[in-house]
N, CA, C and O atoms as a DFTB+ gen file, in Angstrom:
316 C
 N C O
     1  1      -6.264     -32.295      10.641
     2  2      -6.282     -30.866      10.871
     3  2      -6.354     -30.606      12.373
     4  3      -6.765     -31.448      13.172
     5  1      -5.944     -29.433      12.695
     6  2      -5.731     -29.419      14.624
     7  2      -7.067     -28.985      14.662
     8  3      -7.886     -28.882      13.749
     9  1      -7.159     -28.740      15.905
    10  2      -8.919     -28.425      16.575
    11  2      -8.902     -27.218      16.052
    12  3      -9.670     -26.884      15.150
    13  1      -8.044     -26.469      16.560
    14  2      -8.048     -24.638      16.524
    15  2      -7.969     -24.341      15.017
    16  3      -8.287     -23.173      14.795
    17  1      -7.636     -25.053      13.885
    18  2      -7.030     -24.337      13.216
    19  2      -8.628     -24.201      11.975
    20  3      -9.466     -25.071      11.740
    21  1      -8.544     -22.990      11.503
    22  2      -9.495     -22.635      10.882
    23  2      -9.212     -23.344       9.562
    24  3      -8.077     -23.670       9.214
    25  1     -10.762     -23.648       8.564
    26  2     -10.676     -23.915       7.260
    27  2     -10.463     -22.611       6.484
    28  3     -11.083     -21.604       6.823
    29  1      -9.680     -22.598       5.541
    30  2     -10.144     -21.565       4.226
    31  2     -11.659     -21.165       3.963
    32  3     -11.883     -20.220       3.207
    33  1     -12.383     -21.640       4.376
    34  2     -13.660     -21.165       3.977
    35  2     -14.375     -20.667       5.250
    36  3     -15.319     -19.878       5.205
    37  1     -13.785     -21.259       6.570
    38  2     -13.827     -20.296       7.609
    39  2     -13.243     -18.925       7.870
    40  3     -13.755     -17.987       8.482
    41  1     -11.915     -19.017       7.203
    42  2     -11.253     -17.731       7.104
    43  2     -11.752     -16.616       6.359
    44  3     -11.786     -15.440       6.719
    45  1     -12.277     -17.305       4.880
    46  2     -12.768     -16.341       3.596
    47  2     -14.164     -15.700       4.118
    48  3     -14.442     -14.521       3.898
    49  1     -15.146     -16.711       4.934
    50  2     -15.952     -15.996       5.599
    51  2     -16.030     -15.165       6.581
    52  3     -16.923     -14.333       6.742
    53  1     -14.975     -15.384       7.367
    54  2     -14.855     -13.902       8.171
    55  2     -14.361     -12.942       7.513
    56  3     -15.024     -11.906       7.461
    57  1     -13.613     -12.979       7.117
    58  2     -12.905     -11.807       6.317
    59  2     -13.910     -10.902       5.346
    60  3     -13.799      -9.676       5.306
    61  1     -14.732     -11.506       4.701
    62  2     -16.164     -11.160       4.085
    63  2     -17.267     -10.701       5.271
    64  3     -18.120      -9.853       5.007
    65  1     -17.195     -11.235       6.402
    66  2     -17.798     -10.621       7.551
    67  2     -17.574      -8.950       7.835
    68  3     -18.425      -8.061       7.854
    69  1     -16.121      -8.868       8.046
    70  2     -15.130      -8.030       8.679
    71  2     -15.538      -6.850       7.460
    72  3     -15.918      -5.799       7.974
    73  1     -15.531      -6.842       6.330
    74  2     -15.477      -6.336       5.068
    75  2     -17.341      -5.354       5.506
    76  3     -17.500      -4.138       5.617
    77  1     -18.126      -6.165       5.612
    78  2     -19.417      -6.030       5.600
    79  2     -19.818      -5.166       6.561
    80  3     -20.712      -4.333       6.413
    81  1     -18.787      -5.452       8.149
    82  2     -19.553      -5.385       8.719
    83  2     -18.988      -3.899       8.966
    84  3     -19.658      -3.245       9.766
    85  1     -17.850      -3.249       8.404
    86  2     -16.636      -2.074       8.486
    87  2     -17.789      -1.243       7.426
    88  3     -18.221      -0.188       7.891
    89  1     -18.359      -1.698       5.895
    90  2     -19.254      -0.832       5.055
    91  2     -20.376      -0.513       6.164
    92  3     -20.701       0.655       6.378
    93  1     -20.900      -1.482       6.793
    94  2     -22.500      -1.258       7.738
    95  2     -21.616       0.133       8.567
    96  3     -22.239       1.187       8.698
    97  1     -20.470       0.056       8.980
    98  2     -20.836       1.112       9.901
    99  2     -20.672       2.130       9.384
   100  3     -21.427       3.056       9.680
   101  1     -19.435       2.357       8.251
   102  2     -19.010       3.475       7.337
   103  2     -20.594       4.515       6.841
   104  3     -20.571       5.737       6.694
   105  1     -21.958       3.545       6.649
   106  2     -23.009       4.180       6.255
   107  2     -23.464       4.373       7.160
   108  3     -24.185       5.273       6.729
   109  1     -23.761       4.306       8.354
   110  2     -23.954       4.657       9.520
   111  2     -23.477       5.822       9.969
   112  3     -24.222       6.704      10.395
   113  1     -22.123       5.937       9.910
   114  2     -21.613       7.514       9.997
   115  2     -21.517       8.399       8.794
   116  3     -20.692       9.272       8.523
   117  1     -22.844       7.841       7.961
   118  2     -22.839       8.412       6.632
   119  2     -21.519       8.729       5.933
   120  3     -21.241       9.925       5.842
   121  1     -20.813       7.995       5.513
   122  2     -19.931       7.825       4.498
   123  2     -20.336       7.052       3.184
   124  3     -20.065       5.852       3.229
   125  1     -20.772       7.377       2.336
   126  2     -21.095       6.883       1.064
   127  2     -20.442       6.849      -0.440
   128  3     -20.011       7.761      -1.146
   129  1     -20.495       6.080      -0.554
   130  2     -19.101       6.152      -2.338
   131  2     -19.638       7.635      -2.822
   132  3     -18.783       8.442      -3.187
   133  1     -21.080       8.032      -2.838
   134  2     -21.339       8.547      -3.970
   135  2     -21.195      10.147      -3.042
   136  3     -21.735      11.187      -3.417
   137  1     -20.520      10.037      -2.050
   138  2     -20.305      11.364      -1.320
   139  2     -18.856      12.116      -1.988
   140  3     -18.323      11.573      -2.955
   141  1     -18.310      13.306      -1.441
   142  2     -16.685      13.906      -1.839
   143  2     -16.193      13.503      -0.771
   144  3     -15.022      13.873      -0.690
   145  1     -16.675      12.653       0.486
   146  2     -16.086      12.127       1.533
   147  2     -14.578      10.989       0.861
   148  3     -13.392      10.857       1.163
   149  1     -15.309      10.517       0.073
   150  2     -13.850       9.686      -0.255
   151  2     -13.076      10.511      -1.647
   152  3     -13.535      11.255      -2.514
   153  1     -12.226      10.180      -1.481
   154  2     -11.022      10.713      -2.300
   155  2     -11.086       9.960      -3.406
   156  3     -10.936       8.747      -3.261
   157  1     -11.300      10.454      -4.628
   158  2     -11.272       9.447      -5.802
   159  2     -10.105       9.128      -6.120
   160  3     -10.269       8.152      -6.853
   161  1      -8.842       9.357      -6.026
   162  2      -7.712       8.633      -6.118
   163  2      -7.629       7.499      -5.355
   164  3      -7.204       6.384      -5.659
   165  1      -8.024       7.858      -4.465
   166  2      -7.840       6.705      -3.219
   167  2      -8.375       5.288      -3.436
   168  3      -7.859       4.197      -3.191
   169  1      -9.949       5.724      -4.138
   170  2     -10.580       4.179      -4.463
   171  2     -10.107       3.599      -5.428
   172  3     -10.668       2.536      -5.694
   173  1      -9.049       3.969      -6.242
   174  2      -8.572       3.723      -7.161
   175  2      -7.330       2.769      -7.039
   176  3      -6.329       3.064      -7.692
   177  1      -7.324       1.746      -6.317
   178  2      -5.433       1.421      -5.666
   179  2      -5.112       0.531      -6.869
   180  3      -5.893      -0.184      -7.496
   181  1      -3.880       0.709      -7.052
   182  2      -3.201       0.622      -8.140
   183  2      -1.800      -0.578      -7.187
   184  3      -1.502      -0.640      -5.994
   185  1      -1.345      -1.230      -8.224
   186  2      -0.149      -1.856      -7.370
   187  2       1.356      -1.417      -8.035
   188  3       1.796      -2.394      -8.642
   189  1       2.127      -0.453      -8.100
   190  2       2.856       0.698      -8.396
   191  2       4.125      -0.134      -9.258
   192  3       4.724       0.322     -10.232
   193  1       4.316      -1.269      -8.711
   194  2       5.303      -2.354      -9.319
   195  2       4.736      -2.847     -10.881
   196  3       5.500      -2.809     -11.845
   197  1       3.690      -3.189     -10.976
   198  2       3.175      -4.072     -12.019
   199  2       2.058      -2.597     -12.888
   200  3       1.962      -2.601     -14.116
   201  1       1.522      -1.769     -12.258
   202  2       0.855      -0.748     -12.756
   203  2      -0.730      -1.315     -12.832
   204  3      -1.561      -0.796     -13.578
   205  1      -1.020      -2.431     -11.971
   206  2      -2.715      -2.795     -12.530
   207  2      -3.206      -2.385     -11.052
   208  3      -2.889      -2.544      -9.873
   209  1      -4.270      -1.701     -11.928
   210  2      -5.191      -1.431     -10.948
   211  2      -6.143      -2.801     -10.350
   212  3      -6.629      -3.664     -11.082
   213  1      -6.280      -2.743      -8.658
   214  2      -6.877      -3.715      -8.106
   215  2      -7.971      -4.134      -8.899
   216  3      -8.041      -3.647     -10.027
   217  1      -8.760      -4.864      -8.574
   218  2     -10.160      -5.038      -8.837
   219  2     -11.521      -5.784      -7.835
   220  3     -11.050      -6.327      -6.836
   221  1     -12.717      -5.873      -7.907
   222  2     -13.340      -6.744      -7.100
   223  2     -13.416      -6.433      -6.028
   224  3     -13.554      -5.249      -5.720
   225  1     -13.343      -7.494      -5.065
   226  2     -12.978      -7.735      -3.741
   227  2     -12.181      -6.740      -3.233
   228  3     -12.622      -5.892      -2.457
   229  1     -10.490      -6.793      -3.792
   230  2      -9.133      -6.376      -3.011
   231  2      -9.517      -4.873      -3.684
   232  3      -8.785      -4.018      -3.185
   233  1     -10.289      -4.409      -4.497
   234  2     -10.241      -2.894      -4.870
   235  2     -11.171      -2.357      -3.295
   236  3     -11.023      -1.360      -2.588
   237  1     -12.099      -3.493      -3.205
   238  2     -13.139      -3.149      -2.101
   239  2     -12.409      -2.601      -0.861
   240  3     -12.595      -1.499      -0.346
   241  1     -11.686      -3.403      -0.531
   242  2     -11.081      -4.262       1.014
   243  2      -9.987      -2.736       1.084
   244  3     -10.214      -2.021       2.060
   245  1      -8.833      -2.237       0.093
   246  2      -8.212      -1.498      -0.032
   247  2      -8.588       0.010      -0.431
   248  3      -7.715       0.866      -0.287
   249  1     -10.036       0.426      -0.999
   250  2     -10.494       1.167      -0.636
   251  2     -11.060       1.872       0.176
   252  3     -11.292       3.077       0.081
   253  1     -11.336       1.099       1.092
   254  2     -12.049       0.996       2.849
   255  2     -11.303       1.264       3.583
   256  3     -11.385       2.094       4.488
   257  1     -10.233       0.412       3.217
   258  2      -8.703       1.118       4.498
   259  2      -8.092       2.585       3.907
   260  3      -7.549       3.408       4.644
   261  1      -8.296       2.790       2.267
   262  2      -7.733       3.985       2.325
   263  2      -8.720       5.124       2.816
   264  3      -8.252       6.007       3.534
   265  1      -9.820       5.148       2.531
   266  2     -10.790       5.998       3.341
   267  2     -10.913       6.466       5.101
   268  3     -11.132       7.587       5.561
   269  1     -10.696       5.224       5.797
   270  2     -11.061       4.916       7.133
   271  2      -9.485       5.772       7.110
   272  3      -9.581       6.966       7.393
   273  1      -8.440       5.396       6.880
   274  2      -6.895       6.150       7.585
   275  2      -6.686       7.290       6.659
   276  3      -5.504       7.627       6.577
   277  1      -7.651       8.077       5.829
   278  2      -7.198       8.886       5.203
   279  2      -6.093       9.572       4.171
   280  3      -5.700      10.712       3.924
   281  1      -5.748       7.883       3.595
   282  2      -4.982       7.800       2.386
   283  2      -5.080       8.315       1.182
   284  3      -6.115       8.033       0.578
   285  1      -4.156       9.125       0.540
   286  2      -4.714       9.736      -0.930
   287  2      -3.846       9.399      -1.709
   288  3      -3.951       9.709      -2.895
   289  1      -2.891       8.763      -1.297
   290  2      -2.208       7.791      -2.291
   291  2      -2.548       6.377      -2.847
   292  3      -2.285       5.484      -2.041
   293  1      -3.032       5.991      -3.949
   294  2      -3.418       4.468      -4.475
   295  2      -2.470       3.738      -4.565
   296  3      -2.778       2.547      -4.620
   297  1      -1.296       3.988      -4.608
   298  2      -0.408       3.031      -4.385
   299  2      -0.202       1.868      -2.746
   300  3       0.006       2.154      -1.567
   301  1      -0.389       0.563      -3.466
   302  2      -0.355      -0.556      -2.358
   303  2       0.824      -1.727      -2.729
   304  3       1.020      -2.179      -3.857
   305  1       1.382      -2.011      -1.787
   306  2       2.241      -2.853      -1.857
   307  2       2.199      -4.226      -1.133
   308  3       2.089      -4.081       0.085
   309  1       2.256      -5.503      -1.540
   310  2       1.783      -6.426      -0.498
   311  2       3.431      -7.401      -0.655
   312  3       3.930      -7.844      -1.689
   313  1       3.983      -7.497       0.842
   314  2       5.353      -8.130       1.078
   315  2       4.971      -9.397       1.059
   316  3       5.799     -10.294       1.219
């Protein structure tokens, strides 16, 4: 493996960092699920091709970005 190059479990942990550390501030500027701040469509992302709604993790990760950029569409697409 090269010096630089990260493990999968180095990667999965930042990314779980990044996730954590984006909710710490979201409550900080008081944004809370249980507020009308987020759009309930929005937490809802759906993948528009196949019709399943996310779940877990990627419902987490994709609800956060639709909130933070002010998305009210659940539709996500990954190339």
């Amino acid at each position: 493996m090269e010096k630089n190059k990260k493990s999968a479990f180095e990667i999965v942990m930042e990314d779980r960092k990044e996730v954590v550390d984006e909710l710490i501030k979201s409550m900080e500027e008081g944004y809370v699920a249980t507020r009308q701040l987020w759009d309930k469509m929005a937490v809802r992302p759906q993948n528009p091709v196949s019709e399943v709604y996310y779940k877990g993790g990627n419902r987490f990760r994709l609800s956060m970005a639709a909130v933070k950029n002010g998305y009210k569409d659940p539709r996500w697409l990954a190339g």
